[in-house]
C-alpha positions as CSV (number, residue, x, y, z in Angstrom):
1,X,-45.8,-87.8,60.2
2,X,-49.4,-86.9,61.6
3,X,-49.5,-89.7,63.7
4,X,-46.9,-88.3,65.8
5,X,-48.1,-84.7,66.0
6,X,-50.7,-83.2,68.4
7,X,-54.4,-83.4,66.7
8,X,-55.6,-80.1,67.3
9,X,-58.6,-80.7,65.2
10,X,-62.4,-79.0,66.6
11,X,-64.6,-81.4,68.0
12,X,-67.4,-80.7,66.0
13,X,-65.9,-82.0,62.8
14,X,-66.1,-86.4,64.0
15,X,-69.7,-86.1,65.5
16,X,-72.4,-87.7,64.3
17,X,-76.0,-85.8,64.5
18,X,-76.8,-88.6,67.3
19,X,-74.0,-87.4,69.2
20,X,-74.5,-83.6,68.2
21,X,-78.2,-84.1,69.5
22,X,-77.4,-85.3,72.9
23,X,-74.9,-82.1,73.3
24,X,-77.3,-79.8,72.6
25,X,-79.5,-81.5,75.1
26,X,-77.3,-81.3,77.5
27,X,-76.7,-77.9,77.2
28,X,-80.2,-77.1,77.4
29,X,-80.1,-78.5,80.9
30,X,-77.0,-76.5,82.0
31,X,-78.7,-73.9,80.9
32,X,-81.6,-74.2,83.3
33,X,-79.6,-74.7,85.7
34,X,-77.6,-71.7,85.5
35,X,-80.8,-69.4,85.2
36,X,-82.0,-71.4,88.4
37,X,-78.5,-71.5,90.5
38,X,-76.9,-67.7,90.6
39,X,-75.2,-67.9,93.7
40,X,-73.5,-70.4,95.8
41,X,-76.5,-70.7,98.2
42,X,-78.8,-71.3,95.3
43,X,-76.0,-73.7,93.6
44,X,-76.0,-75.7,96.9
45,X,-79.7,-75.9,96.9
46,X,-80.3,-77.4,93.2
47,X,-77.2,-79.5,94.0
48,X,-78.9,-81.5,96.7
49,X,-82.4,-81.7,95.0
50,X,-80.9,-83.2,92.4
51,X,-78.5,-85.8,94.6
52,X,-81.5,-87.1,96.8
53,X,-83.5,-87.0,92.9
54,X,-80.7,-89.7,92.5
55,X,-80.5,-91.7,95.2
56,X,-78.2,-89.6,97.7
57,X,-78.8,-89.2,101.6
58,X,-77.2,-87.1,104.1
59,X,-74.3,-88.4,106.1
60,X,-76.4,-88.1,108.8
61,X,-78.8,-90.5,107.8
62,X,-76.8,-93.7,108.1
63,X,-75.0,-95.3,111.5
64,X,-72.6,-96.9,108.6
65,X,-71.7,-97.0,105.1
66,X,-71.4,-99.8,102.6
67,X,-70.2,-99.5,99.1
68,X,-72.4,-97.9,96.9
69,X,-73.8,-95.9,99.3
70,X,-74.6,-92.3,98.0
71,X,-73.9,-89.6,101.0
72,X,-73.7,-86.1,101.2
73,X,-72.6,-83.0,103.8
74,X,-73.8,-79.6,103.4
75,X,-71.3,-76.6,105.3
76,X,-73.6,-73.8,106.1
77,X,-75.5,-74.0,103.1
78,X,-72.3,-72.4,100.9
79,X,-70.6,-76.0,100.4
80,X,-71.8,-79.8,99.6
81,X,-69.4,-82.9,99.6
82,X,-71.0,-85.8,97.5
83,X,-69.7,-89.6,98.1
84,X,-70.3,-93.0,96.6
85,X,-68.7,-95.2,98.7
86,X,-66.3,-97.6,96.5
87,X,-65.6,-101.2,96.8
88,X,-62.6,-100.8,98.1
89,X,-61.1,-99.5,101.6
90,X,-60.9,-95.9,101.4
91,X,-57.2,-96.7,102.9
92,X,-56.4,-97.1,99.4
93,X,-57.3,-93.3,98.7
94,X,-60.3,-91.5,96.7
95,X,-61.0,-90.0,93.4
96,X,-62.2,-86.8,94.0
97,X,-63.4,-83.9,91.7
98,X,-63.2,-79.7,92.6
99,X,-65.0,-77.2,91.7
100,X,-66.1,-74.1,93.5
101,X,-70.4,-72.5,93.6
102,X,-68.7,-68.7,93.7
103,X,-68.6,-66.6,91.1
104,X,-67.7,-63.1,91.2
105,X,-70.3,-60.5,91.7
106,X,-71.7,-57.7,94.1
107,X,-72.3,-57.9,97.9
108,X,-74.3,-55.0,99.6
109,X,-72.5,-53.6,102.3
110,X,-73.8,-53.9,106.0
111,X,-75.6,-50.2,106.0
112,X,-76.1,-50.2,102.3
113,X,-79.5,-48.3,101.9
114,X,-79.0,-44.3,101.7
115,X,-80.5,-41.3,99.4
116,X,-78.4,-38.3,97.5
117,X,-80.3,-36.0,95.5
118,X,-83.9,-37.5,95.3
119,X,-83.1,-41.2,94.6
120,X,-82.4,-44.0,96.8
121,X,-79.5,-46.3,96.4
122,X,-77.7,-49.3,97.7
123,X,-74.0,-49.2,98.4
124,X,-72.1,-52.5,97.2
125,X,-68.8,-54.2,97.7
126,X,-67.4,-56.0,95.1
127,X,-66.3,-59.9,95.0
128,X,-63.6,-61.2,93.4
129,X,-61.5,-60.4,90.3
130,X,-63.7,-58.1,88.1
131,X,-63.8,-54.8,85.7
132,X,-65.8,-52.3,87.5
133,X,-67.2,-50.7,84.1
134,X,-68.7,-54.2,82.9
135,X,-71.1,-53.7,86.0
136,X,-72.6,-50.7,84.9
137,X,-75.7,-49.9,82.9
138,X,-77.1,-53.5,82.9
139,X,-79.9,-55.1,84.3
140,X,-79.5,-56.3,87.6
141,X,-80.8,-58.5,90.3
142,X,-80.9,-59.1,94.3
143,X,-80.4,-62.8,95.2
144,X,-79.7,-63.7,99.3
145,X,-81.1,-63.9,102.7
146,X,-81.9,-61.8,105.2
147,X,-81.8,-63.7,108.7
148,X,-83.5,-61.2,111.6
149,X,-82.6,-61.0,115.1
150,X,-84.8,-64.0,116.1
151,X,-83.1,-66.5,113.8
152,X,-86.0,-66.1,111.0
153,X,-84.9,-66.1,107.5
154,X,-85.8,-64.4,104.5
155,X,-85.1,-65.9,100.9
156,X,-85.1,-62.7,98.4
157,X,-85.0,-63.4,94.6
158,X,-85.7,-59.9,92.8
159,X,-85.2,-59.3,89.3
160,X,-85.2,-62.7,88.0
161,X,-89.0,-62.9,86.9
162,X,-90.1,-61.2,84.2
163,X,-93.0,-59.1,86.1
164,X,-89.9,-58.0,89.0
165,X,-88.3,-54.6,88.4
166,X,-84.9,-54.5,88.0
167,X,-81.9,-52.7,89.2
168,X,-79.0,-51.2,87.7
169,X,-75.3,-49.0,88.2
170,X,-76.2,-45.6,86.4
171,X,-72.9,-44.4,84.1
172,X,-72.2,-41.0,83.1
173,X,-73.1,-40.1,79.4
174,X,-70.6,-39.7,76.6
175,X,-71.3,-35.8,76.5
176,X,-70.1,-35.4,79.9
177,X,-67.8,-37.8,80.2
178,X,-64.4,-36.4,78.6
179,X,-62.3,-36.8,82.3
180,X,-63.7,-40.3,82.9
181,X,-62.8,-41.8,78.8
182,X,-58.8,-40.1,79.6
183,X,-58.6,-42.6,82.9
184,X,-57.1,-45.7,82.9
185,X,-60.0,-48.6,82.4
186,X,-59.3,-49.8,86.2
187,X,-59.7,-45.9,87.2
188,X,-62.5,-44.9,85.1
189,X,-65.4,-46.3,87.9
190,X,-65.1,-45.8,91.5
191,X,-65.9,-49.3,93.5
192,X,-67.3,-46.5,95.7
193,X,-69.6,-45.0,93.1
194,X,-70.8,-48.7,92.5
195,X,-74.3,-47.9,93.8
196,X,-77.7,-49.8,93.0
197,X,-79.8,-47.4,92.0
198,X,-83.2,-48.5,93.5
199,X,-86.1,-45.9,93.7
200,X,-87.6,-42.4,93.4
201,X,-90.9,-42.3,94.9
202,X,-90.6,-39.5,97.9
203,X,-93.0,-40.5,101.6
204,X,-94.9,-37.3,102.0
205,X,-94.9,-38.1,105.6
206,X,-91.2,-37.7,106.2
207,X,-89.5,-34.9,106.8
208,X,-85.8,-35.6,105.4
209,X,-84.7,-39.2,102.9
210,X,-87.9,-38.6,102.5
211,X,-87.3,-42.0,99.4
212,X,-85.3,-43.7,101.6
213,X,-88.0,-43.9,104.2
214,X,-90.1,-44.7,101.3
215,X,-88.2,-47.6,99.7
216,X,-87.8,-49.0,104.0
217,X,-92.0,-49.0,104.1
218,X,-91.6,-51.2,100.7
219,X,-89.1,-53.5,102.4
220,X,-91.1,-53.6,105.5
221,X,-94.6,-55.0,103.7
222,X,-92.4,-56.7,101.5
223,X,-90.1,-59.2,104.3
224,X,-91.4,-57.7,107.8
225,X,-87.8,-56.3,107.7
226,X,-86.7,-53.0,109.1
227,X,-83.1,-51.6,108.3
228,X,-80.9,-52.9,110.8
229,X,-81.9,-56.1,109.6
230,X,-79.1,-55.7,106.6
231,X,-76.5,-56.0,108.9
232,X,-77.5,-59.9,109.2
233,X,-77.7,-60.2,105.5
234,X,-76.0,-61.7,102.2
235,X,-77.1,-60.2,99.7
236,X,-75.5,-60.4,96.0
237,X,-76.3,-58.2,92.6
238,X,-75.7,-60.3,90.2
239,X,-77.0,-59.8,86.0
240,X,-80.2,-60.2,85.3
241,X,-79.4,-62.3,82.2
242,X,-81.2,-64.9,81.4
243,X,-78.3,-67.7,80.0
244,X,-78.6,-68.4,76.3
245,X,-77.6,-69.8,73.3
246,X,-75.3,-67.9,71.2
247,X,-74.2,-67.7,67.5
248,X,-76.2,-68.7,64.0
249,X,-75.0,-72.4,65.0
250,X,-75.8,-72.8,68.3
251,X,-72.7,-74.3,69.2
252,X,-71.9,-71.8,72.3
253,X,-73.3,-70.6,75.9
254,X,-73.5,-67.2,77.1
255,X,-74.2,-66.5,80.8
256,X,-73.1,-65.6,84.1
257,X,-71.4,-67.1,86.2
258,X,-69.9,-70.0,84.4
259,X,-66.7,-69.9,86.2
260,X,-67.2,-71.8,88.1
261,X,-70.5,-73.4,87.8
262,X,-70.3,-75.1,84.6
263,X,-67.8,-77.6,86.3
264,X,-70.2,-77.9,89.1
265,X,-72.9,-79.1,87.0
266,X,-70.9,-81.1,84.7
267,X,-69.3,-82.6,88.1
268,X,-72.7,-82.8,90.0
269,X,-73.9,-84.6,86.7
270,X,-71.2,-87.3,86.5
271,X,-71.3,-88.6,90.3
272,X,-75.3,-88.6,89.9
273,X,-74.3,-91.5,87.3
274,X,-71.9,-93.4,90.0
275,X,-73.0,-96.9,91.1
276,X,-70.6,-98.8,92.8
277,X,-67.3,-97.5,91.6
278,X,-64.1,-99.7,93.0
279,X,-62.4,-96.5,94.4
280,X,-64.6,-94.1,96.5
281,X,-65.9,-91.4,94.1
282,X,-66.3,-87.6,95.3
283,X,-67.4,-84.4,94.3
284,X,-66.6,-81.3,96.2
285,X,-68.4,-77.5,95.9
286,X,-66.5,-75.0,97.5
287,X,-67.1,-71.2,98.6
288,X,-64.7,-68.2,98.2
289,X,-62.5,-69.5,96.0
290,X,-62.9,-66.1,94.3
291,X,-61.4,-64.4,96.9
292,X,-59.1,-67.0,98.3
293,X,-60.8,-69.8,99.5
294,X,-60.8,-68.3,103.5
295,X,-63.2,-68.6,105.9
296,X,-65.1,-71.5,107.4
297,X,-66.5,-72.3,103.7
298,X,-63.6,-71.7,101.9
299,X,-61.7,-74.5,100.7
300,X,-58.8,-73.5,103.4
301,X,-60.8,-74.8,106.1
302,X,-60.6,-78.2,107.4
303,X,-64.2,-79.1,107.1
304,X,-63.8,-81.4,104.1
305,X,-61.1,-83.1,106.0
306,X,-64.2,-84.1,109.0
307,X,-66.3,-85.1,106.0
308,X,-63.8,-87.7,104.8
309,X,-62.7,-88.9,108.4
310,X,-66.3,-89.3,108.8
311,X,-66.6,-91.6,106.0
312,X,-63.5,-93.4,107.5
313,X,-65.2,-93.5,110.8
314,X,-68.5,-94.8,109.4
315,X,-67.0,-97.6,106.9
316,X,-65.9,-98.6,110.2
317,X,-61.7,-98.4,109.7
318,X,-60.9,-95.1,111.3
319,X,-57.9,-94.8,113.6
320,X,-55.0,-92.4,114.3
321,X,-53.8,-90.6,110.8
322,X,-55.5,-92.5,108.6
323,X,-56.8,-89.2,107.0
324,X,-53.4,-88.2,105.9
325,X,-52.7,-91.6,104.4
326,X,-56.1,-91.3,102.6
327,X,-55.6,-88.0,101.3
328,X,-51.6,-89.2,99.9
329,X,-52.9,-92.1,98.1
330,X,-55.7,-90.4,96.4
331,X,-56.4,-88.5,93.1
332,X,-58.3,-84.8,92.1
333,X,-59.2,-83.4,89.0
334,X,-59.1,-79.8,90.2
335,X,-62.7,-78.6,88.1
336,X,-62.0,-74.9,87.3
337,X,-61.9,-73.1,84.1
338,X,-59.6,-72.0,81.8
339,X,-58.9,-68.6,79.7
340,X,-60.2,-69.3,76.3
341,X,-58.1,-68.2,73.7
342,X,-59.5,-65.4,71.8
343,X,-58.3,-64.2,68.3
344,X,-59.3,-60.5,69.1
345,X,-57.1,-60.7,72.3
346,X,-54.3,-63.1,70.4
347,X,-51.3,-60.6,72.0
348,X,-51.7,-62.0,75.7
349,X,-52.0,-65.9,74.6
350,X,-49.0,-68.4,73.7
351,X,-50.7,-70.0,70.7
352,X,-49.2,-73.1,71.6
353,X,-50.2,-73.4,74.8
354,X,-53.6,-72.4,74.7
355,X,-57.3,-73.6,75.4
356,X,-59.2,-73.4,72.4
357,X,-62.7,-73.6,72.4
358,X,-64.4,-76.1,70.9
359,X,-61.1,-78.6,71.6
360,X,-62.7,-80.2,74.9
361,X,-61.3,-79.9,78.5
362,X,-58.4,-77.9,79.4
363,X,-55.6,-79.7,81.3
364,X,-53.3,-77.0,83.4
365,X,-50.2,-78.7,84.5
366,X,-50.1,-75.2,87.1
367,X,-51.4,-72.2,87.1
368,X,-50.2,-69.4,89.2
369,X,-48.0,-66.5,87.7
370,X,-45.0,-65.5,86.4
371,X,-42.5,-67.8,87.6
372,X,-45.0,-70.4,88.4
373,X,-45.6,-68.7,91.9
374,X,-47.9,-70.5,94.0
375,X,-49.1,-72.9,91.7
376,X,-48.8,-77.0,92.9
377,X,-47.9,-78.3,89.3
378,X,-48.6,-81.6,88.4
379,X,-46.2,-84.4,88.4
380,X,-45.4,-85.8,85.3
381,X,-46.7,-89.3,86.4
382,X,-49.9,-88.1,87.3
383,X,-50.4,-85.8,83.9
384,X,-49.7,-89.2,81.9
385,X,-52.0,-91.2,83.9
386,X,-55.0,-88.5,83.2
387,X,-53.7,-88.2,80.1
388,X,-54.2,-92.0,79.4
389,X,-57.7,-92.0,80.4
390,X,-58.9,-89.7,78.5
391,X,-57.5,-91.2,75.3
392,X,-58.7,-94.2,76.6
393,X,-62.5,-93.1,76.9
394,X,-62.5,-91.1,73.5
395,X,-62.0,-88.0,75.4
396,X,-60.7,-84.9,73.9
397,X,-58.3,-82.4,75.9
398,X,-55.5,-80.2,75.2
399,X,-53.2,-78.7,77.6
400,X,-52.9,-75.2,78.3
401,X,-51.4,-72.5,80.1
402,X,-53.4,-69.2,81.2
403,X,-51.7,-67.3,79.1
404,X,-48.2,-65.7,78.2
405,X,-45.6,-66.5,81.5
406,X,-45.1,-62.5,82.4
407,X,-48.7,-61.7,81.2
408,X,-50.7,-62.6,84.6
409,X,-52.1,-65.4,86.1
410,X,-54.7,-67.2,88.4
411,X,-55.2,-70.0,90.8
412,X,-57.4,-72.6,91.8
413,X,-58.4,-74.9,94.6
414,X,-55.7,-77.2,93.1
415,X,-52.6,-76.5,95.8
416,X,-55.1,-76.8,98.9
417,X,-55.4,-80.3,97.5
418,X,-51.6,-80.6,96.5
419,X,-50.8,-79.8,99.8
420,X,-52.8,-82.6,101.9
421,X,-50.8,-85.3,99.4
422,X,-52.8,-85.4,96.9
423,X,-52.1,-86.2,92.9
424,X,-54.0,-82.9,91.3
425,X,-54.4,-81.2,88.0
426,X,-56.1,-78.6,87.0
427,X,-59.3,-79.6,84.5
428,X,-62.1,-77.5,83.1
429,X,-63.0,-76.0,79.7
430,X,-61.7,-72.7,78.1
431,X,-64.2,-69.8,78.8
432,X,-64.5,-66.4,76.4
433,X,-65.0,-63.2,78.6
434,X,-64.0,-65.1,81.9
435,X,-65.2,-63.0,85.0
436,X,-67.9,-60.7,83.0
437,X,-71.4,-60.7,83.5
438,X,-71.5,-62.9,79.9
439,X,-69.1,-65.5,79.7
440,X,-69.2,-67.8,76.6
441,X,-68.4,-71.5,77.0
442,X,-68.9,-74.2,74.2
443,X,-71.3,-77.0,74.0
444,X,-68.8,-79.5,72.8
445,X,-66.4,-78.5,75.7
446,X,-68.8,-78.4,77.9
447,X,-70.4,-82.2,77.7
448,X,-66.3,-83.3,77.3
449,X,-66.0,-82.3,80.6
450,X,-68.9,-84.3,81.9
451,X,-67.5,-87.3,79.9
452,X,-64.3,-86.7,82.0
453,X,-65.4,-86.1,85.2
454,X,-67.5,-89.3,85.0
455,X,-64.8,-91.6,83.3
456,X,-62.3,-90.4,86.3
457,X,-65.1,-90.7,89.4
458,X,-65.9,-94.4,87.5
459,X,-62.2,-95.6,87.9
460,X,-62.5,-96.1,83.5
C-alpha cells in the first residue's frame, strides 16, 4: 500500500556522504554569494561576472546566433536575460526559468538627511511586504548609487566590512514602552519613525543642524557629494548580516534576502552548465517583483519580450507575430519561494498541503489568495509533465499551497508569463521566516532546486 501513497520522507535520510559533501559545498557557494549580492544591482553584477566566467557574451556582441551560443541583455542594470540558443527553431518555443534580484528592504527617501535633538538621521521608505518591528535595533548597512548632476556615479557599500560603522533603527526601551507593547504588532512602529540613526558629532562652525552639517562635510570628502545629490540616488538599508550556517548539523541557511535570490543563484548556476540544449534555454532576473513587478524593470514591462524577438531576429527567422507564437509554445518554471511550514506557526498551514523543509522544491499549482484571486494556476497537463521530470531525474518535490485558503496569500511573476501563453508553475524551495532580515532555507532544498532548474533548461 506504500507504493501508492505520497513519499513524504526528508531528503537527508537516502544520501550518501558523497552526495552530502557536494551539498554542503554548494551551499558554501550560495553563501558567498548572498554576502556579495544584497541588492538587485549587486545581484545583476555577480550574475554577469559569473556568465562571461562561463562562456556568455552580450547580445550585442554577435550580428547572429547559432545554437549554443551563450547571450545575455542587461535592463538598466536591475534585470539580466541569459540564453543558450537550442538546436531547434525557437518557433518551436523556449524553456525558460523566473526568478526575481528584489528583496524587500529600505529605500532612503529623496531628502532623507535631517537632525532632531542632537543626532542626525536618515528618513527611509520601506519596500515591499515587511514587519516594521523586525527592522529595528539591528545592524544595518547602506548599499546603492548616487549618480550627480553630470552623469557621474557613485557605488556606496557601508557597513558590510568589518572596519565600516554601522547603522541601525533605535526602539524604545521596555520601561517606557507600556503604550507601544498594547498596539497591534502592524501599529506598534511608525514607517515614519523608521529612521537611520547615523551620527552625533556637532560642526562647531555652524550655527543651527549643527550634526547635520557635520555628517554633509563627511559625505562630501567621502563621494564629492553635496545634499541635493540624494535626490538622484538608490539607496537601500538592508541587514548587516553576514549569511550563515545554522543549527548543530549544519543542514540550514540563514540570511537575507533569500527570497528571491536563492532561485537566482540556483537558476544562474544551472544555465552556466547549458551546452547545446535542443530547445532554447533561458534564465530571467527581474526587478520589483516585491512591489508588483511595475516600471520599466519590472516584469510588467515588455523589455523581455525585445530580448526574445531579438533572438528571433538574430537566428535569422523573425517576421510578423512570431513572438506570440513563441511565447504559446513555450514552458517556465516560475523560480520563487515558498512558505515553509513551521511547527511553531502550525495554525496558519494545511498540513497536507504544505512545503516542508528539507522535502526539496516546492511546486505551487497557483498562488494568489482566498479564492484563488489572481493567481494563473497550472494546467493539469503541464503539472504532470514537470511532474514527470523530476521523477525522472531523481528529483524530489512536493506540492504546496501558501498556506490555509482564507489565511492570506502571495503572488509571483508566474501570471505575467501565464498571460503571454505560456505553460507556467510556480517552483522554488520552502523558506522559514520569509520576508525577515534572517530567512532560513535548507541545504538539501536548496541544491534540489538547482538539480531542477538544470534538468528543465537541459530538455532531461
Amino acid at each position: 500500500m506504500s507504493e501508492l501513497s505520497i513519499n513524504k520522507k526528508s531528503g537527508w535520510e537516502d544520501l550518501s556522504e558523497n552526495e552530502k559533501n557536494e551539498i554542503y559545498n554548494f551551499a558554501n557557494q550560495y553563501m558567498n554569494f548572498l554576502n556579495i549580492a544584497k541588492t538587485e544591482r549587486e545581484v545583476i553584477k555577480e550574475a554577469e561576472n559569473l556568465a562571461r566566467q562561463n562562456g556568455f557574451k552580450s547580445i550585442n556582441e554577435y550580428a547572429e546566433l547559432y545554437p549554443g551560443d551563450k547571450v545575455y541583455y542587461i535592463n538598466r542594470g536591475k534585470n539580466i536575460y541569459l540564453a543558450v540558443i537550442g538546436e531547434n527553431s525557437l518557433e518551436g518555443g523556449i524553456n525558460i526559468v523566473g526568478a526575481h534580484a528584489d528583496s524587500p528592504r529600505l529605500d532612503l527617501k529623496p531628502n532623507p538627511l535631517y537632525q532632531d535633538g542632537n543626532l542626525a538621521y536618515l528618513k527611509t521608505h520601506y519596500y515591499g511586504g515587511i514587519k516594521k518591528y523586525q527592522w529595528t535595533a539591528i545592524p544595518l548597512a547602506i548599499h546603492g548609487i548616487i549618480v550627480k548632476e553630470n552623469g557621474e556615479k557613485i557605488y556606496v557599500n557601508i557597513g558590510e566590512n568589518e572596519q565600516d560603522p554601522v547603522f541601525t533603527i533605535t526602539d524604545l526601551l521596555p520601561h517606557l514602552a507600556k503604550e507601544q507593547q498594547q498596539k497591534k504588532l502592524s501599529e506598534a512602529i511608525n514607517a515614519e519613525n523608521l529612521s537611520i540613526l547615523v551620527g552625533s558629532i556637532p560642526d562647531k562652525d555652524e550655527e543651527k543642524d549643527k550634526v547635520k552639517n557635520n555628517i554633509l562635510k563627511i559625505l562630501n570628502k567621502k563621494y564629492g557629494i553635496k545634499e541635493e545629490d540624494f535626490v538622484s540616488s538608490e539607496l537601500e538599508i538592508v541587514p548587516a548580516f553576514k549569511c550563515r550556517t545554522l543549527g548543530l548539523d549544519e543542514s540550514l541557511i540563514a540570511g537575507y534576502g533569500q527570497d528571491d535570490k536563492v532561485c537566482v543563484y540556483t537558476a544562474l548556476r544551472a544555465i552556466l552548465n547549458v551546452q547545446k540544449p535542443k530547445k532554447t534555454a533561458v534564465c530571467l532576473f527581474s526587478d520589483k517583483e516585491e512591489i508588483g513587478s511595475m516600471g520599466n524593470t519590472g516584469m510588467e514591462s515588455h523589455v523581455f519580450d525585445t530580448f526574445i524577438a531579438e533572438l528571433l531576429n538574430k537566428t535569422r527567422i523573425n517576421r510578423p507575430n512570431l513572438l506570440d507564437k513563441v511565447f504559446c509554445n513555450s514552458k517556465m518554471l516560475s523560480a520563487d519561494v515558498d512558505a515553509g511550514l513551521d511547527p511553531i506557526y502550525i495554525s496558519v498551514s494545511d498540513t497536507h498541503n504544505a512545503g516542508y523543509l528539507g522535502k526539496g522544491v516546492s511546486l505551487n499549482k497557483y498562488t494568489g489568495s482566498g479564492g484563488k484571486y489572481n493567481s494563473s494556476d497550472a494546467n493539469a497537463e503541464y503539472v504532470a509533465e514537470i511532474r514527470s521530470m523530476f521523477n525522472r531525474n531523481n528529483i524530489k518535490f512536493q506540492v504546496a499551497e501558501l498556506g490555509k485558503t482564507d489565511i492570506g496569500g502571495g503572488g509571483t511573476i508566474a501570471y505575467i508569463l501565464a498571460n503571454k501563453g505560456v505553460d507556467v508553475i510556480d517552483c522554488g524551495i520552502p523558506v522559514l521566516s520569509m520576508h525577515a532580515p534572517y530567512e532560513v532555507t535548507c541545504k538539501y532544498d536548496v541544491y534540489a532546486a538547482y538539480r531542477a532548474y538544470e534538468a528543465f533548461l537541459n530538455n532531461r
